[in-house]
PDB file as gemmi writes it, atoms N, CA and C in Angstrom:
CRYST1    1.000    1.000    1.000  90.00  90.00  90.00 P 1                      
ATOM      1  N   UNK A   1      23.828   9.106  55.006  1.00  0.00           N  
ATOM      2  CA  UNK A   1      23.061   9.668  53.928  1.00  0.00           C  
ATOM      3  C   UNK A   1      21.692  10.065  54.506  1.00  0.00           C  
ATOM      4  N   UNK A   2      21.271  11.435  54.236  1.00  0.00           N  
ATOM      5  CA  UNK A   2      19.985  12.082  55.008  1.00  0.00           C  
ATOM      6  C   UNK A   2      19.052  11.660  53.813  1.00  0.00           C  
ATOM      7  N   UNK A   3      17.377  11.921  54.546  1.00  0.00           N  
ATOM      8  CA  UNK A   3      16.370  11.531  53.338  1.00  0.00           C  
ATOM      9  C   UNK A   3      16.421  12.568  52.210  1.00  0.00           C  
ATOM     10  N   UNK A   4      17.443  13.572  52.362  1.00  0.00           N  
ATOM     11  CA  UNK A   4      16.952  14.484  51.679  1.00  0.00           C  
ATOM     12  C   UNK A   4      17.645  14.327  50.163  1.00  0.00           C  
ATOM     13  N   UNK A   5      19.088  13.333  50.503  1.00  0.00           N  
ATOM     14  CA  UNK A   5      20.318  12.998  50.017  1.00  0.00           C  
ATOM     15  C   UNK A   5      19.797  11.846  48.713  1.00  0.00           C  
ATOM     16  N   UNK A   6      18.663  11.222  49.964  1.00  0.00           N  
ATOM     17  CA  UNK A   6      18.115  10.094  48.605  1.00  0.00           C  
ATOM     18  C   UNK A   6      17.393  10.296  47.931  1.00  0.00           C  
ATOM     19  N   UNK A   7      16.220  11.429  48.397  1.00  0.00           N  
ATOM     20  CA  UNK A   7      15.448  11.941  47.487  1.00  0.00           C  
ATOM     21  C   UNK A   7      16.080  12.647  46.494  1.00  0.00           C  
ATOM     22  N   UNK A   8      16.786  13.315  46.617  1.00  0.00           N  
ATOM     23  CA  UNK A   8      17.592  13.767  45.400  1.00  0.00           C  
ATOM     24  C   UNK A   8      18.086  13.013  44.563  1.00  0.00           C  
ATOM     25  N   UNK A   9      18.904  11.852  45.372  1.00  0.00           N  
ATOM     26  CA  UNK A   9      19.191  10.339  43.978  1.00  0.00           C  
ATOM     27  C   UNK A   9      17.867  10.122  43.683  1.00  0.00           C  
ATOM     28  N   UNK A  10      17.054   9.820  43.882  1.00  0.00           N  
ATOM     29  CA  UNK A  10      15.879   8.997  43.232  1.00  0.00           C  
ATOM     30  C   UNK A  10      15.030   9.991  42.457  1.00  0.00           C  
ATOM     31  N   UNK A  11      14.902  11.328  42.390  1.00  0.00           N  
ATOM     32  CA  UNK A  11      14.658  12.280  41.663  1.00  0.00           C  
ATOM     33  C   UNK A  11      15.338  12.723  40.505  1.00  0.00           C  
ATOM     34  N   UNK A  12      16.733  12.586  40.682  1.00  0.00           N  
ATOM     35  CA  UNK A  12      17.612  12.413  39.442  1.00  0.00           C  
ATOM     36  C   UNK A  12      17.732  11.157  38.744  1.00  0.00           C  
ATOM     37  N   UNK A  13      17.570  10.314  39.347  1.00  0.00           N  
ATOM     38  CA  UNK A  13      17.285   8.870  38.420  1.00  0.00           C  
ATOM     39  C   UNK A  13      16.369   8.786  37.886  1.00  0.00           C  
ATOM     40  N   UNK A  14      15.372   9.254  38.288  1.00  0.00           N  
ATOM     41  CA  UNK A  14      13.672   8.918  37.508  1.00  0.00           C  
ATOM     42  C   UNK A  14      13.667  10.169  36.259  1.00  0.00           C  
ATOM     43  N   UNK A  15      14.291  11.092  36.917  1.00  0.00           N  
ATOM     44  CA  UNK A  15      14.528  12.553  35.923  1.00  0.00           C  
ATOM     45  C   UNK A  15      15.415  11.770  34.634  1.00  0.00           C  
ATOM     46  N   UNK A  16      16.893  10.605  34.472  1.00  0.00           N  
ATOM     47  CA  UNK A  16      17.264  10.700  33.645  1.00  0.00           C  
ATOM     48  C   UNK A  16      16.602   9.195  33.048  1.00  0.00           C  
ATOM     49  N   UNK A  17      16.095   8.567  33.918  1.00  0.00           N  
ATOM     50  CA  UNK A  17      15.293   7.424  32.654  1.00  0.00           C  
ATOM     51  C   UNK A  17      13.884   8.031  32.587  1.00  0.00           C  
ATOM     52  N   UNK A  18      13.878   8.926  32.765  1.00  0.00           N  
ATOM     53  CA  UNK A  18      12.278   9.522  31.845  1.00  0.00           C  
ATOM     54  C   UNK A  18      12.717  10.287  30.591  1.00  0.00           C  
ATOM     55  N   UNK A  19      14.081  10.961  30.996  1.00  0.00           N  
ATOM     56  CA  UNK A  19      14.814  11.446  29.683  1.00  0.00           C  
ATOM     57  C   UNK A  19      14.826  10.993  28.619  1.00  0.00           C  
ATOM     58  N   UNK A  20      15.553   9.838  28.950  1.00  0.00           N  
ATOM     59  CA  UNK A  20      16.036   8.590  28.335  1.00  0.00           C  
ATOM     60  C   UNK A  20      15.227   7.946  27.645  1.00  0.00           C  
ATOM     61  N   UNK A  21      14.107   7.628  28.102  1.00  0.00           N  
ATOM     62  CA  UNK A  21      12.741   7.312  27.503  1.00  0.00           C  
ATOM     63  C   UNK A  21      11.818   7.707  26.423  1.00  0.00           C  
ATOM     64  N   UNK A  22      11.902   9.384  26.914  1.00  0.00           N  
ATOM     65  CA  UNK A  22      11.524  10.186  25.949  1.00  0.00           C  
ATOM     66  C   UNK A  22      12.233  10.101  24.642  1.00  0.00           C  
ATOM     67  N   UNK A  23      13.251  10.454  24.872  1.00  0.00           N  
ATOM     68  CA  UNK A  23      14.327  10.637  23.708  1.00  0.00           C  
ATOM     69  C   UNK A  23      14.091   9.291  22.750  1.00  0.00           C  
ATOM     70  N   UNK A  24      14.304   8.161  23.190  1.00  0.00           N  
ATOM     71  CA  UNK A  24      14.254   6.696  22.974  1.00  0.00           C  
ATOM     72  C   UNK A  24      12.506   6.698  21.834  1.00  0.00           C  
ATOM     73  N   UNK A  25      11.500   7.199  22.330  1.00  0.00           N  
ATOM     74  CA  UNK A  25      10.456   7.412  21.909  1.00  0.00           C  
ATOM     75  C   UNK A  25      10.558   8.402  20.739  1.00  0.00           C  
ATOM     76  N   UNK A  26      10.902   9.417  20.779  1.00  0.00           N  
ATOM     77  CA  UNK A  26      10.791  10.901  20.068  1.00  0.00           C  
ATOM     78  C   UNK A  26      11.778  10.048  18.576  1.00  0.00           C  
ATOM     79  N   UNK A  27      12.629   9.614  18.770  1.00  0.00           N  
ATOM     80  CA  UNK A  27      13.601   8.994  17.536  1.00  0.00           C  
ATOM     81  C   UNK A  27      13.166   7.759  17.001  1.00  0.00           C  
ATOM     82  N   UNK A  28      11.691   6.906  17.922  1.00  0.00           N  
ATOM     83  CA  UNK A  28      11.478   6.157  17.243  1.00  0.00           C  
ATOM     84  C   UNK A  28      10.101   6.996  16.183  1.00  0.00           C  
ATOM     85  N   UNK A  29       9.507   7.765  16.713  1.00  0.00           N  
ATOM     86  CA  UNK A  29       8.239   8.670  15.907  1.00  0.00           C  
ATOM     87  C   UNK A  29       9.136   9.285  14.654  1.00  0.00           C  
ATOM     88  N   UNK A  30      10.431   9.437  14.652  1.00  0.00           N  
ATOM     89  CA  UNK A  30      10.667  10.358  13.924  1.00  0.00           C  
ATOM     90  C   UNK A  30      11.499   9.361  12.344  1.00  0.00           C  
ATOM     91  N   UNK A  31      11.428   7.623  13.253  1.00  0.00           N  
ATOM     92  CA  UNK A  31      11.372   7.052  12.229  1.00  0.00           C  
ATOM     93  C   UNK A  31      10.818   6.421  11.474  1.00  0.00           C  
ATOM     94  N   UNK A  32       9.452   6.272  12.406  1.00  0.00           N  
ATOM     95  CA  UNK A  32       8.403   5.799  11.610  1.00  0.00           C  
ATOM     96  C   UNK A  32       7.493   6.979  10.878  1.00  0.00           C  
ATOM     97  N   UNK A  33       7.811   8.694  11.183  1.00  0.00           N  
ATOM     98  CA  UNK A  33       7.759   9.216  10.395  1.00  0.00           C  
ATOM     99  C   UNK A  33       8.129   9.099   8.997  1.00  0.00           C  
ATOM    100  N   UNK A  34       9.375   8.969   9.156  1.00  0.00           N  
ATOM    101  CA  UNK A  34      10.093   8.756   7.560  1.00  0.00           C  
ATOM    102  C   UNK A  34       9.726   7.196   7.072  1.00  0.00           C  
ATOM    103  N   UNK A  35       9.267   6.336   6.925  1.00  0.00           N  
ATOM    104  CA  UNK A  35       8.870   5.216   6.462  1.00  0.00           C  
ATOM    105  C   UNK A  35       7.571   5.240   6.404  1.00  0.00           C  
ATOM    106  N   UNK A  36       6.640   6.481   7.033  1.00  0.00           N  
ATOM    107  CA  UNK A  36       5.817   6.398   6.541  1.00  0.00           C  
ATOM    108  C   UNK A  36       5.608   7.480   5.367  1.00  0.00           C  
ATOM    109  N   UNK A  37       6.469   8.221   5.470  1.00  0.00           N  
ATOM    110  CA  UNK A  37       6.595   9.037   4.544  1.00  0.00           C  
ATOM    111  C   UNK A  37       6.950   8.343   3.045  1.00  0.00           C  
ATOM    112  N   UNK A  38       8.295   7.594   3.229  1.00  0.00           N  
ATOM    113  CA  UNK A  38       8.472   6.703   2.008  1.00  0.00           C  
ATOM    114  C   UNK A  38       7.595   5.678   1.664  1.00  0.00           C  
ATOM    115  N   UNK A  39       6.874   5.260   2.197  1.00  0.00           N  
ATOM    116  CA  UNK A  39       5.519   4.315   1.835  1.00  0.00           C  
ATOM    117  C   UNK A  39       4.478   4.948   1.006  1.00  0.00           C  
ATOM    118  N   UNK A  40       4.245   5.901   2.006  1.00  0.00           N  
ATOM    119  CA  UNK A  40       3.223   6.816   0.780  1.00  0.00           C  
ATOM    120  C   UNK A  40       3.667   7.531  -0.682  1.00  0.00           C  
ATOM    121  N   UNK A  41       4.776   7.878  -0.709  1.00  0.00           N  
ATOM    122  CA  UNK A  41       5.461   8.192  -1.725  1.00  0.00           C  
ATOM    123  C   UNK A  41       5.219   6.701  -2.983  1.00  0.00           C  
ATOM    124  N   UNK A  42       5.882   5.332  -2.327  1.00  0.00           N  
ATOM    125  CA  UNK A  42       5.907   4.470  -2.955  1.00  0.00           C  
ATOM    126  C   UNK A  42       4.178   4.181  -4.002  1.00  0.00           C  
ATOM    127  N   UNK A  43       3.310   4.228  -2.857  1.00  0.00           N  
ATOM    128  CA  UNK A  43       2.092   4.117  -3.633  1.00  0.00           C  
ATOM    129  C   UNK A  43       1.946   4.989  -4.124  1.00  0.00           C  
ATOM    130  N   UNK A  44       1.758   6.286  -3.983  1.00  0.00           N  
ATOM    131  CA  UNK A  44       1.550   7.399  -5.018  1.00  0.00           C  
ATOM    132  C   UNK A  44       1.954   6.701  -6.587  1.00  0.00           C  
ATOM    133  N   UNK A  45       3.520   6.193  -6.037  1.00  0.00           N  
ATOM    134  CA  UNK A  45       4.016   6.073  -7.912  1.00  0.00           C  
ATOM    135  C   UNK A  45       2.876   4.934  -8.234  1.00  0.00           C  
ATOM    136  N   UNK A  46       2.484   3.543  -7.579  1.00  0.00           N  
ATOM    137  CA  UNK A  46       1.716   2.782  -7.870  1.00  0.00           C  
ATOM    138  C   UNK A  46       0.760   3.343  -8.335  1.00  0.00           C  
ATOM    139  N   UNK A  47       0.113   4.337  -7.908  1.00  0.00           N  
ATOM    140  CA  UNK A  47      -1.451   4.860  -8.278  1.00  0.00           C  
ATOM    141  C   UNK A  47      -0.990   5.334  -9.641  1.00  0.00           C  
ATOM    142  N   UNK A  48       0.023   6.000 -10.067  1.00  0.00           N  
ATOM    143  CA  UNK A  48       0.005   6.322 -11.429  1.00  0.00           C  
ATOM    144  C   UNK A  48       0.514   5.085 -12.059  1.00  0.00           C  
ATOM    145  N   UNK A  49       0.999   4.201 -12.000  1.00  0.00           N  
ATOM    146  CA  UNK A  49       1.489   3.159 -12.243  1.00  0.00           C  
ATOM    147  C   UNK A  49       0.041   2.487 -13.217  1.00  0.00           C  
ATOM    148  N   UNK A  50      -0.299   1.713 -12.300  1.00  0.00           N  
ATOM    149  CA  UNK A  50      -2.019   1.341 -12.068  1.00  0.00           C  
ATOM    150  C   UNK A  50      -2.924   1.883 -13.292  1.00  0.00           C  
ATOM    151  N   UNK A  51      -3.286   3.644 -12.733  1.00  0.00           N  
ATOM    152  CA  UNK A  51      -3.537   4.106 -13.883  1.00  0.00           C  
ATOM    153  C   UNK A  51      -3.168   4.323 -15.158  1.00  0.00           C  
ATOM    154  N   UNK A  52      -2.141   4.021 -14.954  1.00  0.00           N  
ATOM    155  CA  UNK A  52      -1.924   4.771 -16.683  1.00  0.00           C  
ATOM    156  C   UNK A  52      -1.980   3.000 -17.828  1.00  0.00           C  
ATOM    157  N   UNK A  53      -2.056   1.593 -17.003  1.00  0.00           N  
ATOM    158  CA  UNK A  53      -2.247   1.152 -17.792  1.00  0.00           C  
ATOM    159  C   UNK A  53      -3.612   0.161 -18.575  1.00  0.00           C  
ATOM    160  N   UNK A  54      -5.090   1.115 -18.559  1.00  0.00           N  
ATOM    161  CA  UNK A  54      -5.979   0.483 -18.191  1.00  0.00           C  
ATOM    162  C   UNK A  54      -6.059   0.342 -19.825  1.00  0.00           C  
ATOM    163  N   UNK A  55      -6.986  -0.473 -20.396  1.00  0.00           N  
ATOM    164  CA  UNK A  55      -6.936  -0.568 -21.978  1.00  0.00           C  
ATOM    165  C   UNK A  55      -7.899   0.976 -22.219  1.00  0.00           C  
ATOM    166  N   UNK A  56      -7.262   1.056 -23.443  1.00  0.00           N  
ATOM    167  CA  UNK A  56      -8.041   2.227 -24.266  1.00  0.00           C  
ATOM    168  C   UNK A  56      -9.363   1.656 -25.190  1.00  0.00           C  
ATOM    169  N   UNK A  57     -10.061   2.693 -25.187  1.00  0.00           N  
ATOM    170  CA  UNK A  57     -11.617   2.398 -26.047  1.00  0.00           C  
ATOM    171  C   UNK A  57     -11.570   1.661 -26.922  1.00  0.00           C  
ATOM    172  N   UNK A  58     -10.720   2.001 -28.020  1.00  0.00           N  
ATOM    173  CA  UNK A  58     -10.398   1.313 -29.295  1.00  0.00           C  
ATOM    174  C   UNK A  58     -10.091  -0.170 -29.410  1.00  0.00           C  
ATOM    175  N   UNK A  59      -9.113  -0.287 -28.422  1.00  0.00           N  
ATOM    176  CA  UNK A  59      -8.605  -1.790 -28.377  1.00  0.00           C  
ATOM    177  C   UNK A  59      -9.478  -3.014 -27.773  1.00  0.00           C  
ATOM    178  N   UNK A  60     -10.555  -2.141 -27.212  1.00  0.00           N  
ATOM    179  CA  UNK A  60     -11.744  -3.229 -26.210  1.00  0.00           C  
ATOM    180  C   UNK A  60     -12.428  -3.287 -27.287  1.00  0.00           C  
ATOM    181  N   UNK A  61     -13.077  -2.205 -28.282  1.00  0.00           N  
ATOM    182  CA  UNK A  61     -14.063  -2.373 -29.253  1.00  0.00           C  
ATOM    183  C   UNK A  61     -13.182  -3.168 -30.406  1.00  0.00           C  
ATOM    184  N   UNK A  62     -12.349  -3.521 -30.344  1.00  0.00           N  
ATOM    185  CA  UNK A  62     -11.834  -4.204 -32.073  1.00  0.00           C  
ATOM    186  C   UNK A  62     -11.279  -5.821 -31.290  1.00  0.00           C  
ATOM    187  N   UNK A  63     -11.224  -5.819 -29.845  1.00  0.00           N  
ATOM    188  CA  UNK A  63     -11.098  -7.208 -29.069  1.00  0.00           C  
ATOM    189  C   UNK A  63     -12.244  -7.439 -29.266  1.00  0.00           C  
ATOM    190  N   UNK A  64     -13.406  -6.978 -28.398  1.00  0.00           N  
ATOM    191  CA  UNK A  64     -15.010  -7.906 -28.561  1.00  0.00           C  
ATOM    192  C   UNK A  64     -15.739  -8.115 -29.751  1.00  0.00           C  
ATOM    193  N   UNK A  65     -15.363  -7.298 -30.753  1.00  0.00           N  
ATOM    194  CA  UNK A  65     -16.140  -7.421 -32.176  1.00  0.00           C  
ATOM    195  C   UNK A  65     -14.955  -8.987 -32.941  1.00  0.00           C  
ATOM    196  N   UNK A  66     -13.799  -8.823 -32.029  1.00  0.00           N  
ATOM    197  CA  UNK A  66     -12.886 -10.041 -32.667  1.00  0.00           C  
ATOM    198  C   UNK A  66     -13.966 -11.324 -32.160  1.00  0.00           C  
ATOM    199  N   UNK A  67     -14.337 -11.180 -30.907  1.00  0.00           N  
ATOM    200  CA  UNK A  67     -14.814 -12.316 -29.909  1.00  0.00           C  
ATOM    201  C   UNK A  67     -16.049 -12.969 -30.484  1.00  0.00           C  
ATOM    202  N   UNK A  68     -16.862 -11.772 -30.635  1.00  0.00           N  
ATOM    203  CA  UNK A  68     -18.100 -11.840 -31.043  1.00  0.00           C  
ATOM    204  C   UNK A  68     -18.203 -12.408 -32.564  1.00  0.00           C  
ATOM    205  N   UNK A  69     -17.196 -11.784 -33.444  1.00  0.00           N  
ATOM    206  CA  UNK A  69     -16.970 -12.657 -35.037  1.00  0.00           C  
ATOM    207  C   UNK A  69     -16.890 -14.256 -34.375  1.00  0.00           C  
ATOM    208  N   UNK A  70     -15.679 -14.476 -33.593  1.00  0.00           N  
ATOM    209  CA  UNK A  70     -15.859 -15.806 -33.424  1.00  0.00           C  
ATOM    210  C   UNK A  70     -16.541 -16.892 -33.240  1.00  0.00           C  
ATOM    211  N   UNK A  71     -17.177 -16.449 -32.104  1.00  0.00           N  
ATOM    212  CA  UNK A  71     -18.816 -16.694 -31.723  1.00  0.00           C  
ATOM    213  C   UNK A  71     -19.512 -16.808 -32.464  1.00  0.00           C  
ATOM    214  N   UNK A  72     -20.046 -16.194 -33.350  1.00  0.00           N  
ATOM    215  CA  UNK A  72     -21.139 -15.859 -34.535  1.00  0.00           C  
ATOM    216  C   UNK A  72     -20.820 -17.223 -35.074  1.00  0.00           C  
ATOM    217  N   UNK A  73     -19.462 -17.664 -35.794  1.00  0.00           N  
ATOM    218  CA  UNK A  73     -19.044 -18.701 -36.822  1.00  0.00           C  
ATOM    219  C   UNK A  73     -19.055 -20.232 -35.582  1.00  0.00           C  
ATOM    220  N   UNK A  74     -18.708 -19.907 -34.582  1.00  0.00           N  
ATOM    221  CA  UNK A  74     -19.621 -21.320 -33.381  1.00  0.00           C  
ATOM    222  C   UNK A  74     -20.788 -21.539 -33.514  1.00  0.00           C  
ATOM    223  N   UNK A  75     -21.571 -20.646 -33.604  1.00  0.00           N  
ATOM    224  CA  UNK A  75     -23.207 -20.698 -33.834  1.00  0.00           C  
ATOM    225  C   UNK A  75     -23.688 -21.001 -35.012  1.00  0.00           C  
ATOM    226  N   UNK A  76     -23.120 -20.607 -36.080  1.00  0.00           N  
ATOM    227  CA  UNK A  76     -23.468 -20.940 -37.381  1.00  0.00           C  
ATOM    228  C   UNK A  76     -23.321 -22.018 -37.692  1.00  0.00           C  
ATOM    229  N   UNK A  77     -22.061 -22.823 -37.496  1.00  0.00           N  
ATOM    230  CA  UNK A  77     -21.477 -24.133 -37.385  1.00  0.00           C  
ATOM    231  C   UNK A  77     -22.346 -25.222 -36.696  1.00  0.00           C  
ATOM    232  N   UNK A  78     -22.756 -24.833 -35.102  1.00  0.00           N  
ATOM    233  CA  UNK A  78     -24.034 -25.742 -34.367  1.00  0.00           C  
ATOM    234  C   UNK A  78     -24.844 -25.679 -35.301  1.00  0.00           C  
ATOM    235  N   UNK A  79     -25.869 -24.671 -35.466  1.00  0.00           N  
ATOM    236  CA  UNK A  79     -27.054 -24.422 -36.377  1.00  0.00           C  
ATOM    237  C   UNK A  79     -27.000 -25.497 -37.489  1.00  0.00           C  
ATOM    238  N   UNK A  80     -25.628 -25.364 -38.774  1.00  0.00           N  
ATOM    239  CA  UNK A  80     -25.299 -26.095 -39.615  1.00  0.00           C  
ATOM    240  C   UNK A  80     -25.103 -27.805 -39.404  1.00  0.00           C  
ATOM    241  N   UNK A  81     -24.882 -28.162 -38.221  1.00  0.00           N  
ATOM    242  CA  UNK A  81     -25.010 -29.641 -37.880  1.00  0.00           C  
ATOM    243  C   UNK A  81     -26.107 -30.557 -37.942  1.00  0.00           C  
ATOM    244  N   UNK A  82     -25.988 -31.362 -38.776  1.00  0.00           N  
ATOM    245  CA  UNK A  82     -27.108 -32.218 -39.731  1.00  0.00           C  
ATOM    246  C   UNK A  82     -27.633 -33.387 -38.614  1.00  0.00           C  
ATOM    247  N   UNK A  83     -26.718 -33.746 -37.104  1.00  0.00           N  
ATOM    248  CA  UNK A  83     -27.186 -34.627 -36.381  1.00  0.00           C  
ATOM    249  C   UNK A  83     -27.870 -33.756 -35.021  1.00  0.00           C  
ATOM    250  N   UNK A  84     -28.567 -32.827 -35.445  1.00  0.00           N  
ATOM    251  CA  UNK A  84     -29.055 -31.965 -33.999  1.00  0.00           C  
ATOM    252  C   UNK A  84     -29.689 -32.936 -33.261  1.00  0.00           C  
TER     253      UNK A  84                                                      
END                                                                             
């Protein structure tokens, strides 16, 4: 076997595990493409998710005026206590 014989094996070997490599690489990008693709998709729905269930105006103003009635009749009650 001449040097020229091995350089050629060892040029074709490095030629097909660099191939090999590549390829091995290129299919893993192309799957963490798609999972990252479906991830972001997933939160998207979260973000509308999220948003759409924050309380409305109405229901905070007729909760704290509930809170605040309550309160009021705690205070009135202390105030009203004959052993202050």
């Amino acid at each position: 076997m001449t040097l020229q014989d091995m350089f050629n094996i060892a040029v074709a070997l490095s030629g097909f595990l660099g191939g090999w490599w590549v390829k091995t690489i290129w299919e893993s990008l192309k799957d963490l493409q798609k999972t990252d693709k479906d991830l972001a998709e997933k939160v998207s729905q979260m973000e509308v998710l999220v948003a759409g269930q924050y309380i409305r105006r109405d229901e905070f103003d007729r909760t704290a005026t509930a809170i605040f009635v309550k309160l009021d009749k705690i205070y009135d009650r202390l105030e009203s206590k004959v052993d202050k």
